[in-house]
C-alpha positions as CSV (number, residue, x, y, z in Angstrom):
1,X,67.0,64.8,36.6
2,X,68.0,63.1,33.4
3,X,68.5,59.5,35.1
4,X,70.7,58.6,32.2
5,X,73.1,56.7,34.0
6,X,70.1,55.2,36.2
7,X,68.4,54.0,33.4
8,X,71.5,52.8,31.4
9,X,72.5,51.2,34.7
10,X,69.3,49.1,35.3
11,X,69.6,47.5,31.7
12,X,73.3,46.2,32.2
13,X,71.9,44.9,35.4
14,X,69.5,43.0,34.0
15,X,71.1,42.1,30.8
16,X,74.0,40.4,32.6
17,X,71.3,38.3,34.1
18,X,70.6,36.8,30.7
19,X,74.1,35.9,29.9
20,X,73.8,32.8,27.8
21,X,77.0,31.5,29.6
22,X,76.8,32.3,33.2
23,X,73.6,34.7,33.5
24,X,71.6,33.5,37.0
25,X,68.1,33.5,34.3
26,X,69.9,32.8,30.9
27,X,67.2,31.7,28.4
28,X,67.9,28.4,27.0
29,X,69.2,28.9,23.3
30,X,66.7,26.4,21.9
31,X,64.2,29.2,21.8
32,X,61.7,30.7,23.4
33,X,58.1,31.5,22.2
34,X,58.3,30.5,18.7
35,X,61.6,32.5,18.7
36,X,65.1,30.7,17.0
37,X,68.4,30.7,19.3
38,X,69.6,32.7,16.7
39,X,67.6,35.8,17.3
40,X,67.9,35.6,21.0
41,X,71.5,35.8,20.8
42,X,71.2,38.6,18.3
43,X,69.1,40.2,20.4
44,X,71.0,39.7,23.5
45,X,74.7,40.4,21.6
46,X,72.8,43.6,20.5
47,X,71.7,45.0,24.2
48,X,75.0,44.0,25.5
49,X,77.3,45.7,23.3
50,X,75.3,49.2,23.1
51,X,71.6,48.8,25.1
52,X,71.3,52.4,23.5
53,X,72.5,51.6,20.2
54,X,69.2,49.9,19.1
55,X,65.8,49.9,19.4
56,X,64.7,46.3,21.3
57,X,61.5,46.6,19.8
58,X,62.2,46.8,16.5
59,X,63.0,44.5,13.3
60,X,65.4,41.9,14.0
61,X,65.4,42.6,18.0
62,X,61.7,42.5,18.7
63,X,62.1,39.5,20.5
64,X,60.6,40.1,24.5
65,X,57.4,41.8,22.7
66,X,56.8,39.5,19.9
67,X,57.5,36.5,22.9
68,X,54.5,38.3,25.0
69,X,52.1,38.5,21.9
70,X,52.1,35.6,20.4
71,X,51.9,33.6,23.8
72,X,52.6,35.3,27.1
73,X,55.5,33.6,28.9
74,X,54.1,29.8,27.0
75,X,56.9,28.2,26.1
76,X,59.6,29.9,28.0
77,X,60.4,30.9,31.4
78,X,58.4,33.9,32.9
79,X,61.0,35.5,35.1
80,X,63.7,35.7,32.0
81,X,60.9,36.2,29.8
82,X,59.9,39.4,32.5
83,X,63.6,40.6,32.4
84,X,63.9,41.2,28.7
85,X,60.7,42.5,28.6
86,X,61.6,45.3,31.4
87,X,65.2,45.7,29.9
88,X,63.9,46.6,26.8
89,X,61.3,49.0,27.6
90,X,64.1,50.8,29.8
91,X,66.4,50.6,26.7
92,X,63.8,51.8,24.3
93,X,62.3,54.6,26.6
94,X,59.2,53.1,26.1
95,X,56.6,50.2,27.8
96,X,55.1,48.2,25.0
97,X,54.4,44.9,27.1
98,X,52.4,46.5,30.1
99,X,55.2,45.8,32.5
100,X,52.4,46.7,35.5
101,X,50.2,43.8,33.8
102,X,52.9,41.5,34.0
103,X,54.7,42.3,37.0
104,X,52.2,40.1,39.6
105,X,52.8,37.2,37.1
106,X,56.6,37.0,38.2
107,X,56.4,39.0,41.7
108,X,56.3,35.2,43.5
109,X,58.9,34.1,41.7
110,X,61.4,37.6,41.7
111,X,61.2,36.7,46.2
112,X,62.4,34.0,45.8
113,X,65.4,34.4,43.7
114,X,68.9,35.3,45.5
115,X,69.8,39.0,46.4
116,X,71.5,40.2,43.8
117,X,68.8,39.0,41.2
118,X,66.5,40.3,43.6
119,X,67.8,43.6,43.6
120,X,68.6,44.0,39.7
121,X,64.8,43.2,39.0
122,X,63.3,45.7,41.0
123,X,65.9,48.4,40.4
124,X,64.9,47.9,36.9
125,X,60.9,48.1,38.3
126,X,61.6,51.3,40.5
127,X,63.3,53.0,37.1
128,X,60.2,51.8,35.0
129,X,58.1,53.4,37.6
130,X,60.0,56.8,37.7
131,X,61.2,56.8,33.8
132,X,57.8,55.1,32.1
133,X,55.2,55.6,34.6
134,X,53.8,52.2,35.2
135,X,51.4,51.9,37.8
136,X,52.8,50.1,40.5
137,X,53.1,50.3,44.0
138,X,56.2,52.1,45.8
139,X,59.8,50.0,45.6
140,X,61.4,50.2,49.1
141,X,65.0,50.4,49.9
142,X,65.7,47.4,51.2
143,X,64.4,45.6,47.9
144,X,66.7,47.4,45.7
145,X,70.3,46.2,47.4
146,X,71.8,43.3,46.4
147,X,74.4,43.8,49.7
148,X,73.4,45.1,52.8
149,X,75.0,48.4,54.2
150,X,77.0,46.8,56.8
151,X,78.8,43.8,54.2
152,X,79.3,46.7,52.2
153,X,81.4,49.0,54.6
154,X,83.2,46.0,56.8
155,X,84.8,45.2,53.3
156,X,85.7,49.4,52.8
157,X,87.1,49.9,56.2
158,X,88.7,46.5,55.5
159,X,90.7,48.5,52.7
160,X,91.4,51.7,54.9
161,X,92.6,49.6,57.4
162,X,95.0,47.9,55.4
163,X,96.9,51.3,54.9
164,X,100.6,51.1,56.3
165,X,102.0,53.9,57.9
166,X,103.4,55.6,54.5
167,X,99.9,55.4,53.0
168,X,98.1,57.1,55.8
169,X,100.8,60.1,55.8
170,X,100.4,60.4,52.1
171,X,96.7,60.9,52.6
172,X,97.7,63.2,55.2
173,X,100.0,65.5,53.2
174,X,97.5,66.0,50.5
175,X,96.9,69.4,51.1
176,X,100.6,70.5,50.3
177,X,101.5,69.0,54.0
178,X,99.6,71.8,55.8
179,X,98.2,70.7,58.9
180,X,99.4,67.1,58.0
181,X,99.8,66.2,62.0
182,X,96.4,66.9,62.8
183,X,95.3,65.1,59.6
184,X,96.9,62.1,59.9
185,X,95.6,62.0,64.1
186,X,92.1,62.9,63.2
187,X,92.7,60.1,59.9
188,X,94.0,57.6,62.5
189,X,90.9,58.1,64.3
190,X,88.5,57.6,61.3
191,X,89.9,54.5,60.3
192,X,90.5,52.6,63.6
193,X,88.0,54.0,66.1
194,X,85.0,55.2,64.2
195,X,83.9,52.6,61.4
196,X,85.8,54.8,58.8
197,X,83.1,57.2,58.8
198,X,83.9,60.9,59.2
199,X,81.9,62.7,61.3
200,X,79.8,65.6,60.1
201,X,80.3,66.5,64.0
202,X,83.8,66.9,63.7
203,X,83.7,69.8,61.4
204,X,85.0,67.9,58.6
205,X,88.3,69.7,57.8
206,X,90.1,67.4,59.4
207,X,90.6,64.7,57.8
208,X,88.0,65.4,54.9
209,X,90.1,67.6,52.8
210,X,93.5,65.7,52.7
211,X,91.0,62.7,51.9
212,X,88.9,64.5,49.0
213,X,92.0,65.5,48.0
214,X,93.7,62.0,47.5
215,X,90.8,60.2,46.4
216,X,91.5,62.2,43.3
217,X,94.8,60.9,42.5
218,X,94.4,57.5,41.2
219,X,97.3,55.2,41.0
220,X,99.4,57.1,44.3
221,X,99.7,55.6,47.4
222,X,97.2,56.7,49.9
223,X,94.6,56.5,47.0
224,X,92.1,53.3,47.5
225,X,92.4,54.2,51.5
226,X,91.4,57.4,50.8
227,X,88.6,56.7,48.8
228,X,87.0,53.7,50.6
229,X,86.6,56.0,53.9
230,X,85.1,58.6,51.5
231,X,82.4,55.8,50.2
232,X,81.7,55.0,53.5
233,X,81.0,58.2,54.3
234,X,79.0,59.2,51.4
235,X,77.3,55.8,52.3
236,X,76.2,57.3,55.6
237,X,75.4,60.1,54.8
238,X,73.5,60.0,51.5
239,X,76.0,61.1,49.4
240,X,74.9,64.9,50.1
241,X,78.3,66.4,48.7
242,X,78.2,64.4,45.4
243,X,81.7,63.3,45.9
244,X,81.2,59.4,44.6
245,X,78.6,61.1,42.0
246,X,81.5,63.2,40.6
247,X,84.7,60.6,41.4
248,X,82.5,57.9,39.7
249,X,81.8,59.8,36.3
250,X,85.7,60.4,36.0
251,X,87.5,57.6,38.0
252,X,85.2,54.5,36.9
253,X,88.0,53.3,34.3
254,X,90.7,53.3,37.4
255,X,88.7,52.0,39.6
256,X,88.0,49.1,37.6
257,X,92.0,48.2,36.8
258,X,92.4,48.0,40.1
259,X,93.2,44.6,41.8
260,X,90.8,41.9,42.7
261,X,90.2,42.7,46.2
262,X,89.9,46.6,45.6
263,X,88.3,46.8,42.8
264,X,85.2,44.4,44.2
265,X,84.9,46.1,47.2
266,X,85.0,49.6,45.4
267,X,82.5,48.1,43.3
268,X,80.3,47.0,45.7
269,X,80.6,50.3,47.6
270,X,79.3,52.5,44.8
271,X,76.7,50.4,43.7
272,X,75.6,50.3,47.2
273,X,75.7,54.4,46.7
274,X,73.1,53.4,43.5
275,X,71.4,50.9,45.0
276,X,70.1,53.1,47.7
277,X,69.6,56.6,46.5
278,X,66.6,56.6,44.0
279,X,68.0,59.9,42.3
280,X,71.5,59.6,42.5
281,X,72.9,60.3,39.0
282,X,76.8,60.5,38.2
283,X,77.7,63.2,35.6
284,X,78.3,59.2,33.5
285,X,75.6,59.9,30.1
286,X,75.7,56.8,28.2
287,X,79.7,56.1,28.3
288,X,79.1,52.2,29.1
289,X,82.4,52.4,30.6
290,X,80.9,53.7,33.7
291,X,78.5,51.1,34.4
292,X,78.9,49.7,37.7
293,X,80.4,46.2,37.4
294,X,77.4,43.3,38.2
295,X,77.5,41.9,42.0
296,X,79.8,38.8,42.3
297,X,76.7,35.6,43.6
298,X,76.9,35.7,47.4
């Protein structure tokens, strides 16, 4: 597995922790480590815009190495100091700091922080450890998810819910109206009696095609129902069919013009999909389009 996306995913995470404006670790613009406001905001303008597009450990942008060398984490935070440090070795491809050195120095201090910090730092570690082969001991889920399942799906079912009558039959007709009785019953079940989850029990026909189907229509009505039962699903059941994998690396754009409520819940729901499948990898490459918007603070 390439981990592309993983890998591209893990920096924005961590990058957007160290925005100067509202980032939950933002390094104070005075400097750090000897180092001028100036180059810190170059260097954090720089990984915003393209975290592929240069190499962090280079020229002008060597700034979470040079910090480590000439002082450890004297004279500026460690937990900030730790996240540009770890976004740049995941950026660069490459560990020049001894992130498995480092890592005790800020574990304390990562427990403490709230979830979604929490859960951007040690994504970032558990890529580190599969992409650059620190030594470190094993990640576990739970770590990694800056919501937990059940916040996750209450706010998708909310959205399937939410579907008037009109929007349920449209799901329903989506394969050309055949069967559309039986997939609007079995739909009706899903969504009010069963936690929007379909059932691998039920033989998944009915209602799983009429919803693949209309989860790939962005923009017509039936569309976000449709697609929040299918992340539930894929939630529950590991995403085996690589239908958020495959909807995410050609929908992300739609889903992200999508209104407030939506587009946060759909958010939340395929990061959850990230969050807690080590390999999952959306067909994304570098397009930073696709990254998963950051979790709103709880």
């Amino acid at each position: 597995m390439t981990r592309i996306f993983r890998r591209g995913q893990a920096v924005a995470d961590l990058v957007a922790l160290l925005h100067p404006v509202d980032g939950p670790l933002a390094v104070a613009m005075f400097g750090v480590g000897g180092v001028s406001a100036t180059r810190l905001r170059d260097w954090f303008e720089g990984m915003a815009r393209d975290p592929f597009g240069l190499d962090p450990f280079d020229g002008i942008t060597a700034l979470p190495a040079r910090i480590l060398r000439e002082g450890g984490t004297e004279g500026g935070p460690a937990l900030p100091v730790f996240a540009m440090n770890l976004a740049a070795s995941l950026a660069a491809g490459r560990d020049e700091v001894g992130l498995a050195d480092l890592w005790p120095t800020v574990s304390g201090e990562v427990a403490l922080q709230p979830r979604p910090v929490r859960a951007a730092l040690f994504n970032g570690m558990r890529e580190a450890v599969a992409g650059l082969g620190p030594a470190h001991p094993s990640i576990s889920e739970a770590e990694c998810l800056s919501r937990s399942r059940a916040e996750v799906c209450a706010a998708l079912c909310a959205l399937a819910r939410a579907a008037g009558p009109e929007e349920r039959r449209a799901v329903a007709m989506a394969d050309y109206g055949n069967g559309w009785e039986q997939h609007l019953s079995r739909l009706n079940d899903v969504i009010d009696a069963r936690a929007c989850v379909i059932a691998e029990q039920d033989g998944g026909w009915f209602p799983l095609e009429t919803v693949q189907l209309k989860s790939h229509c962005p923009g017509e009505p039936g569309h976000v129902p449709a697609l929040a039962v299918l992340l539930v699903t894929s939630i529950h059941n590991g995403d085996q069919f690589g239908d958020i994998a495959f909807r995410w690396g050609c929908q992300a754009a739609e889903w992200r013009a999508l209104p407030e409520v939506e587009r946060r819940a759909l958010m939340d729901g395929v990061r959850h999909v990230y969050e807690s499948l080590p390999d999952w990898e959306p067909d994304a490459g570098l397009d930073t389009a696709s990254v998963i918007d950051a979790p709103e603070p709880a």
